[in-house]
C-alpha positions in Angstrom: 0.0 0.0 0.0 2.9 2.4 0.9 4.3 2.1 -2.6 1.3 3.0 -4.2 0.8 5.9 -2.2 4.2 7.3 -2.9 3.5 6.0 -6.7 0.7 7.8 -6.7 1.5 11.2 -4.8 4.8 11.2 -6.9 2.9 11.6 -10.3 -0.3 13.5 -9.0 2.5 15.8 -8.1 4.2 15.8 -11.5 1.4 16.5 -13.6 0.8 19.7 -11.1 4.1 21.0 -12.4 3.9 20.3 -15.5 0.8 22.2 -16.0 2.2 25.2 -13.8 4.9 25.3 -15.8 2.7 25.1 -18.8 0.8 28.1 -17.3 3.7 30.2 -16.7 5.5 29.5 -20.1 1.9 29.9 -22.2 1.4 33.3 -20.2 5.0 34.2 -21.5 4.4 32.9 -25.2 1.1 34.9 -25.1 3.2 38.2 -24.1 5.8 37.8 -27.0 2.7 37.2 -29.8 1.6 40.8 -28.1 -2.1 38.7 -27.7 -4.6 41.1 -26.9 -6.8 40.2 -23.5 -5.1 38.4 -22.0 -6.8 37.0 -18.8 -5.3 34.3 -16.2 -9.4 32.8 -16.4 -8.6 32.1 -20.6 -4.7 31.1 -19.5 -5.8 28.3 -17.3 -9.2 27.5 -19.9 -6.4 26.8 -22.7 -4.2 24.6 -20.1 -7.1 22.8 -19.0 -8.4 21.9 -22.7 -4.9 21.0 -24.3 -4.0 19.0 -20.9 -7.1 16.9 -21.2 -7.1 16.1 -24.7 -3.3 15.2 -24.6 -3.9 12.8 -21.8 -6.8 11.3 -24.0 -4.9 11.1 -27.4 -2.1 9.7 -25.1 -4.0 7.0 -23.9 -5.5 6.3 -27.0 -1.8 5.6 -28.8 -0.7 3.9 -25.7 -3.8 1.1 -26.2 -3.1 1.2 -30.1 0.4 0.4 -29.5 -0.2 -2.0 -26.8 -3.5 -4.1 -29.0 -2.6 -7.4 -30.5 -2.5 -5.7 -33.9 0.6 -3.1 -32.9 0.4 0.6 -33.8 -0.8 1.4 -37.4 1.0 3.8 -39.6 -1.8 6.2 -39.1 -1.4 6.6 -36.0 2.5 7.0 -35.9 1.7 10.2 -38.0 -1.0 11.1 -36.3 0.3 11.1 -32.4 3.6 14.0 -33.3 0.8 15.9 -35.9 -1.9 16.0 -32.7 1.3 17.4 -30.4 1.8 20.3 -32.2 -1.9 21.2 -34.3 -3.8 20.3 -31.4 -2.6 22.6 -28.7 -2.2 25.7 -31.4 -5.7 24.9 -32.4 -7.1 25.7 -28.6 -4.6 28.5 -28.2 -6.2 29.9 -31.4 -9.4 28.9 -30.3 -9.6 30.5 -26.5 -7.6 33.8 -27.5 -9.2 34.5 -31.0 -6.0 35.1 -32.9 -4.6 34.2 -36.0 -3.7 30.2 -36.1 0.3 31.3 -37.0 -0.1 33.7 -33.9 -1.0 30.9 -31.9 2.1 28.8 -33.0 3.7 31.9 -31.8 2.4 32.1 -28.4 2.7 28.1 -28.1 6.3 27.5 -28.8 7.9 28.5 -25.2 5.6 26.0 -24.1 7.9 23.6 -25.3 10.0 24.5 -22.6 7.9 23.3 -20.2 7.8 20.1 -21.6 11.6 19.9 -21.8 12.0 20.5 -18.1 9.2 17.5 -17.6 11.4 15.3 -20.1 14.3 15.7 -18.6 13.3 15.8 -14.7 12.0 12.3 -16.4 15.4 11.0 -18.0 17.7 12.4 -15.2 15.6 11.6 -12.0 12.8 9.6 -12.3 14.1 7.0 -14.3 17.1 6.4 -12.5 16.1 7.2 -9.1 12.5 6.6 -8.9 10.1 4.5 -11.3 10.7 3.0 -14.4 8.1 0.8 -16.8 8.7 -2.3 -18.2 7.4 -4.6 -20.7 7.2 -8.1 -19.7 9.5 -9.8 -22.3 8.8 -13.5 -21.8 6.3 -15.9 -19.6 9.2 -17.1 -17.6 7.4 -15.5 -14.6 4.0 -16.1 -15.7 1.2 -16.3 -14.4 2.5 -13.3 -12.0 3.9 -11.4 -15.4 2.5 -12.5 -19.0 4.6 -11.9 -21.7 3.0 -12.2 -25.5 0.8 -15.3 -24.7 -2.2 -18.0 -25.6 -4.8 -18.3 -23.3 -6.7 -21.4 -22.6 -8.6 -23.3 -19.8 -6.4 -24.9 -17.1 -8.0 -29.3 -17.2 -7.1 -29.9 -13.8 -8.9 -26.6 -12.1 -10.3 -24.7 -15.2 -8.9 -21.7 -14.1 -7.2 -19.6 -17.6 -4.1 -20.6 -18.0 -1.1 -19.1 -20.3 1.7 -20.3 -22.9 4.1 -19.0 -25.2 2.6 -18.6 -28.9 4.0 -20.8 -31.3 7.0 -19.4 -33.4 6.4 -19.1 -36.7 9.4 -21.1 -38.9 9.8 -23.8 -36.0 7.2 -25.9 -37.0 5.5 -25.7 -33.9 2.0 -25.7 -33.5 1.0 -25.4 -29.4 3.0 -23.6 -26.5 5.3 -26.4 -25.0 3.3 -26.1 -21.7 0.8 -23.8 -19.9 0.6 -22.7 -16.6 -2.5 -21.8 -15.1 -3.3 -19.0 -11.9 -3.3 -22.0 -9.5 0.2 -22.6 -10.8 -0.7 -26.0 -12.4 1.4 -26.8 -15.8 -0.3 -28.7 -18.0 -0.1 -29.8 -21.9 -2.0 -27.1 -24.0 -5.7 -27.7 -24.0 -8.3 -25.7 -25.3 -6.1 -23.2 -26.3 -7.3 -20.0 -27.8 -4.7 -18.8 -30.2 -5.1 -15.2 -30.4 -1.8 -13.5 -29.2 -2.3 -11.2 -26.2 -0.4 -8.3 -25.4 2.5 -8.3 -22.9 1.6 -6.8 -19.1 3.4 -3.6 -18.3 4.7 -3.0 -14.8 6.1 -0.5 -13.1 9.8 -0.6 -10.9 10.3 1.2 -8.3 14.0 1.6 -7.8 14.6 3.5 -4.1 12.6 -0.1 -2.3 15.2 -2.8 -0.7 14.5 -6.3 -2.4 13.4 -8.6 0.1 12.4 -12.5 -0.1 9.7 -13.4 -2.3 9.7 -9.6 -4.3 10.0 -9.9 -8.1 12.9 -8.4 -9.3 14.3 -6.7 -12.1 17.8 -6.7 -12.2 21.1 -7.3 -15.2 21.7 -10.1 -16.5 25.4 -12.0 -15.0 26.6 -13.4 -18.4 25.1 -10.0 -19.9 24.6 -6.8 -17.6 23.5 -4.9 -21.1 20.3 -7.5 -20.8 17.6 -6.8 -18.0 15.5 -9.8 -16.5 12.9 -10.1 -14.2 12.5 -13.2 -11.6 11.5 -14.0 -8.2 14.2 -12.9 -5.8 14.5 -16.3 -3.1 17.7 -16.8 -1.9 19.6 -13.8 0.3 23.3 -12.9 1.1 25.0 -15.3 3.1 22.2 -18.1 2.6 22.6 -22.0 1.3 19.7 -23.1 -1.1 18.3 -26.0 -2.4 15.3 -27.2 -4.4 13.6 -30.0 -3.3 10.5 -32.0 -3.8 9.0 -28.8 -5.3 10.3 -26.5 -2.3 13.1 -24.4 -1.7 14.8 -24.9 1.3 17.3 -22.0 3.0 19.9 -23.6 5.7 18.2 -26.6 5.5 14.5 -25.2 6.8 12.3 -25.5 4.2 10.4 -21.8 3.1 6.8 -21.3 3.1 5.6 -19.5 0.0 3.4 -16.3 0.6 -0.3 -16.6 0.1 -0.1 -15.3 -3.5 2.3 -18.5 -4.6 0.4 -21.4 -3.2 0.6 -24.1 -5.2 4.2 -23.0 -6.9 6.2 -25.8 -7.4 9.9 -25.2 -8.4 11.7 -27.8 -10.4 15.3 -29.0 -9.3 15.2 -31.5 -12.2 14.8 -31.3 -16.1 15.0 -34.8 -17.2 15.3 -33.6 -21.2 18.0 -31.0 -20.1 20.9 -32.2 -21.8 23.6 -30.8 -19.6 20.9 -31.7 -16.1 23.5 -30.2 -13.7 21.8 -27.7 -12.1 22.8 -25.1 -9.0 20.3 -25.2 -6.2 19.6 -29.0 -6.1 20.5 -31.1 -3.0 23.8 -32.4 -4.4 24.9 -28.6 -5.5 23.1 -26.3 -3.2 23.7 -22.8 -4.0 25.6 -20.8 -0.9 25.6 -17.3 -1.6 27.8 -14.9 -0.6 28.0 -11.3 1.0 25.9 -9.2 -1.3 24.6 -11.9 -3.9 21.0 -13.2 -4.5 19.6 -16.6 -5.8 16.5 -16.1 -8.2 13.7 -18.0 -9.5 11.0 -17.7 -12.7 7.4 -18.8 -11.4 7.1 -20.7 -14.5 9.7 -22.7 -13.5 9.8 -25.9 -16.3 10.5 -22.6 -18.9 12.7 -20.1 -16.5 16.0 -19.5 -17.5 17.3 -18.4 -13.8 20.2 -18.9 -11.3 19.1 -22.7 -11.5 20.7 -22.8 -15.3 23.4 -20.0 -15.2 26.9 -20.8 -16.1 29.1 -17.7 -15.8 28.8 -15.4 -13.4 29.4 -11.6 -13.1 33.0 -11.1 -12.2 34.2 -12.1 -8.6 31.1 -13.4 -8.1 29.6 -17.3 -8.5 28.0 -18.3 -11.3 24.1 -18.5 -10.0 24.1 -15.1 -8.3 22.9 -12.1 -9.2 25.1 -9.5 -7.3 23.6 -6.6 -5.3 25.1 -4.3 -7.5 23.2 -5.3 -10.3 20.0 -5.0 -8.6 17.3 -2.7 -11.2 14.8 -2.5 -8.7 11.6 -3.6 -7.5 8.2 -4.9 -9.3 5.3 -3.0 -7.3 2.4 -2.7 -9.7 1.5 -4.1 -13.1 -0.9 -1.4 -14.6 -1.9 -2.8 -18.1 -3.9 -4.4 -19.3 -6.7 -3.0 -17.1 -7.8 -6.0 -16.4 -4.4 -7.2 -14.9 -3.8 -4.8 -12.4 -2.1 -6.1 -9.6 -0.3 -4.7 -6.7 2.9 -7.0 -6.1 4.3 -4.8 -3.2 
């Protein structure tokens, strides 16, 4: 709950600049076109018009990019000709000047949305928040990447699997998992490709047990990946029948993962040596981390690592590498969750 007050509160507060500034820099803008009547009640009349309908044509090229058919070539023209007509237009509009006037008037306004970007690029991305696009279903069903959906036999709860590739000559997803975390051969599989979830990273939260993480990859920092963070500095782990154990206790999933099962053999594996398993537990050291996908038969994770970052073992993601936090997945609507 406290993250998504502070999530909230942050950007409530950011859009409240951003239109101040707006205000300040139109008032400015209307000045230097010598605008005649000029009035703070038409001032914050144009803000509030060209504020609401870029929020809407924001959110309408967000849900065209994010739909199964990707963002059409109308559009793409469209969304930078709506930044610049649109705005004019109601300056034009509300003040009763000449449209090239207007332009005048609206260019330091720019400004203001160059302070925005760049508060955005310097501080909130690498301090604060950042979005992400779930790239895979290793951590489905908690994150869906592009997926089927289909009907779970055992509880008939929806379940979720990678789309075939096209060129492979498959057919199904190799497995689905369902939101009671049961994996199953594809059945009933509806083969319309849904869109990836988005989710939001806070960065200034410590990782603790059980958070899903985004972090760099060992064999790759350039590559980010998100998991399940189990294993902390200092702790020896092992998988076993389904359960992961730290200093031999074994670790009781939170309420959200009952019925996870995590995998400490892969019998078509051809190299089966795996880290966490009973005969080559993982022991971390000071500052490293042992991670897990939720859809653990198809989670390429600490289990299945073979090179490490340097100075560090080969199944541990080191503190320094740590991205962040998952705290919220925000679209689809319809998959909002709150993870911390």
């Amino acid at each position: 709950m406290l993250s998504t007050i502070l999530l909230v509160s942050y950007f409530v507060g950011l859009l409240l600049t951003s239109v101040l500034l707006w205000v300040w820099f139109l008032r400015l803008g209307l000045r230097w076109a010598k605008v005649a009547d000029v009035t703070m009640r038409r001032v914050v009349v144009a803000t509030a018009v060209v504020i609401t309908l870029q929020v809407a044509f924001n959110v309408l090229f967000f849900v065209v990019s994010t739909s199964t058919f990707g963002q059409s070539f109308f559009f793409q023209l469209l969304e930078p000709a709506t930044a610049v007509i649109m705005p004019v237009a109601v300056i034009s509009t509300v003040f009763r000047v000449r449209f090239l006037r207007a332009a005048q008037a609206w260019l330091p306004t720019l400004f203001a949305s160059a302070l925005t970007l760049a508060f955005a690029l310097l501080v909130l991305r690498p301090f604060l928040f950042e979005a992400f696009v779930a790239p895979t279903n290793s951590m489905a069903p908690t994150l869906l990447g592009l997926h089927w959906r289909g009907s779970c036999p055992e509880c008939g709860k929806p379940n979720y699997g990678t789309p075939a590739r096209e060129g492979f000559g498959m057919t199904d997803p190799t497995r689905m998992i369902c939101d009671g975390f049961h994996v199953t051969e594809p059945s009933d599989v509806d083969t319309l490709v849904h869109s990836a979830d988005r989710f939001m990273v806070t960065k200034f939260l410590r990782p603790r047990r059980w958070d899903l993480a985004v972090f760099q990859y060992p064999e790759n920092p350039t590559d980010l990946y998100v998991k399940r963070l189990i294993g902390l500095p200092g702790e020896k782990i092992h998988i076993h029948d389904g359960a992961v154990w730290v200093d031999g206790k074994r670790l009781t999933p939170p309420d959200s993962l009952q019925g996870i099962e995590y995998l400490s053999e892969f019998p078509n594996l051809f190299e089966p040596e795996l880290w966490g398993t009973l005969d080559r537990p993982a022991v971390l050291g000071d500052n490293e981390y042992f991670v897990l996908g939720d859809f653990s038969v198809q989670s390429m994770d600490s289990r299945l690592w073979k090179q490490g970052a340097p100075g560090h073992n080969p199944f541990a993601v080191p503190e320094s590498y740590m991205h962040g936090v998952v705290t919220h997945t925000f679209w689809p609507p319809q998959r909002l969750r709150i993870h911390r």
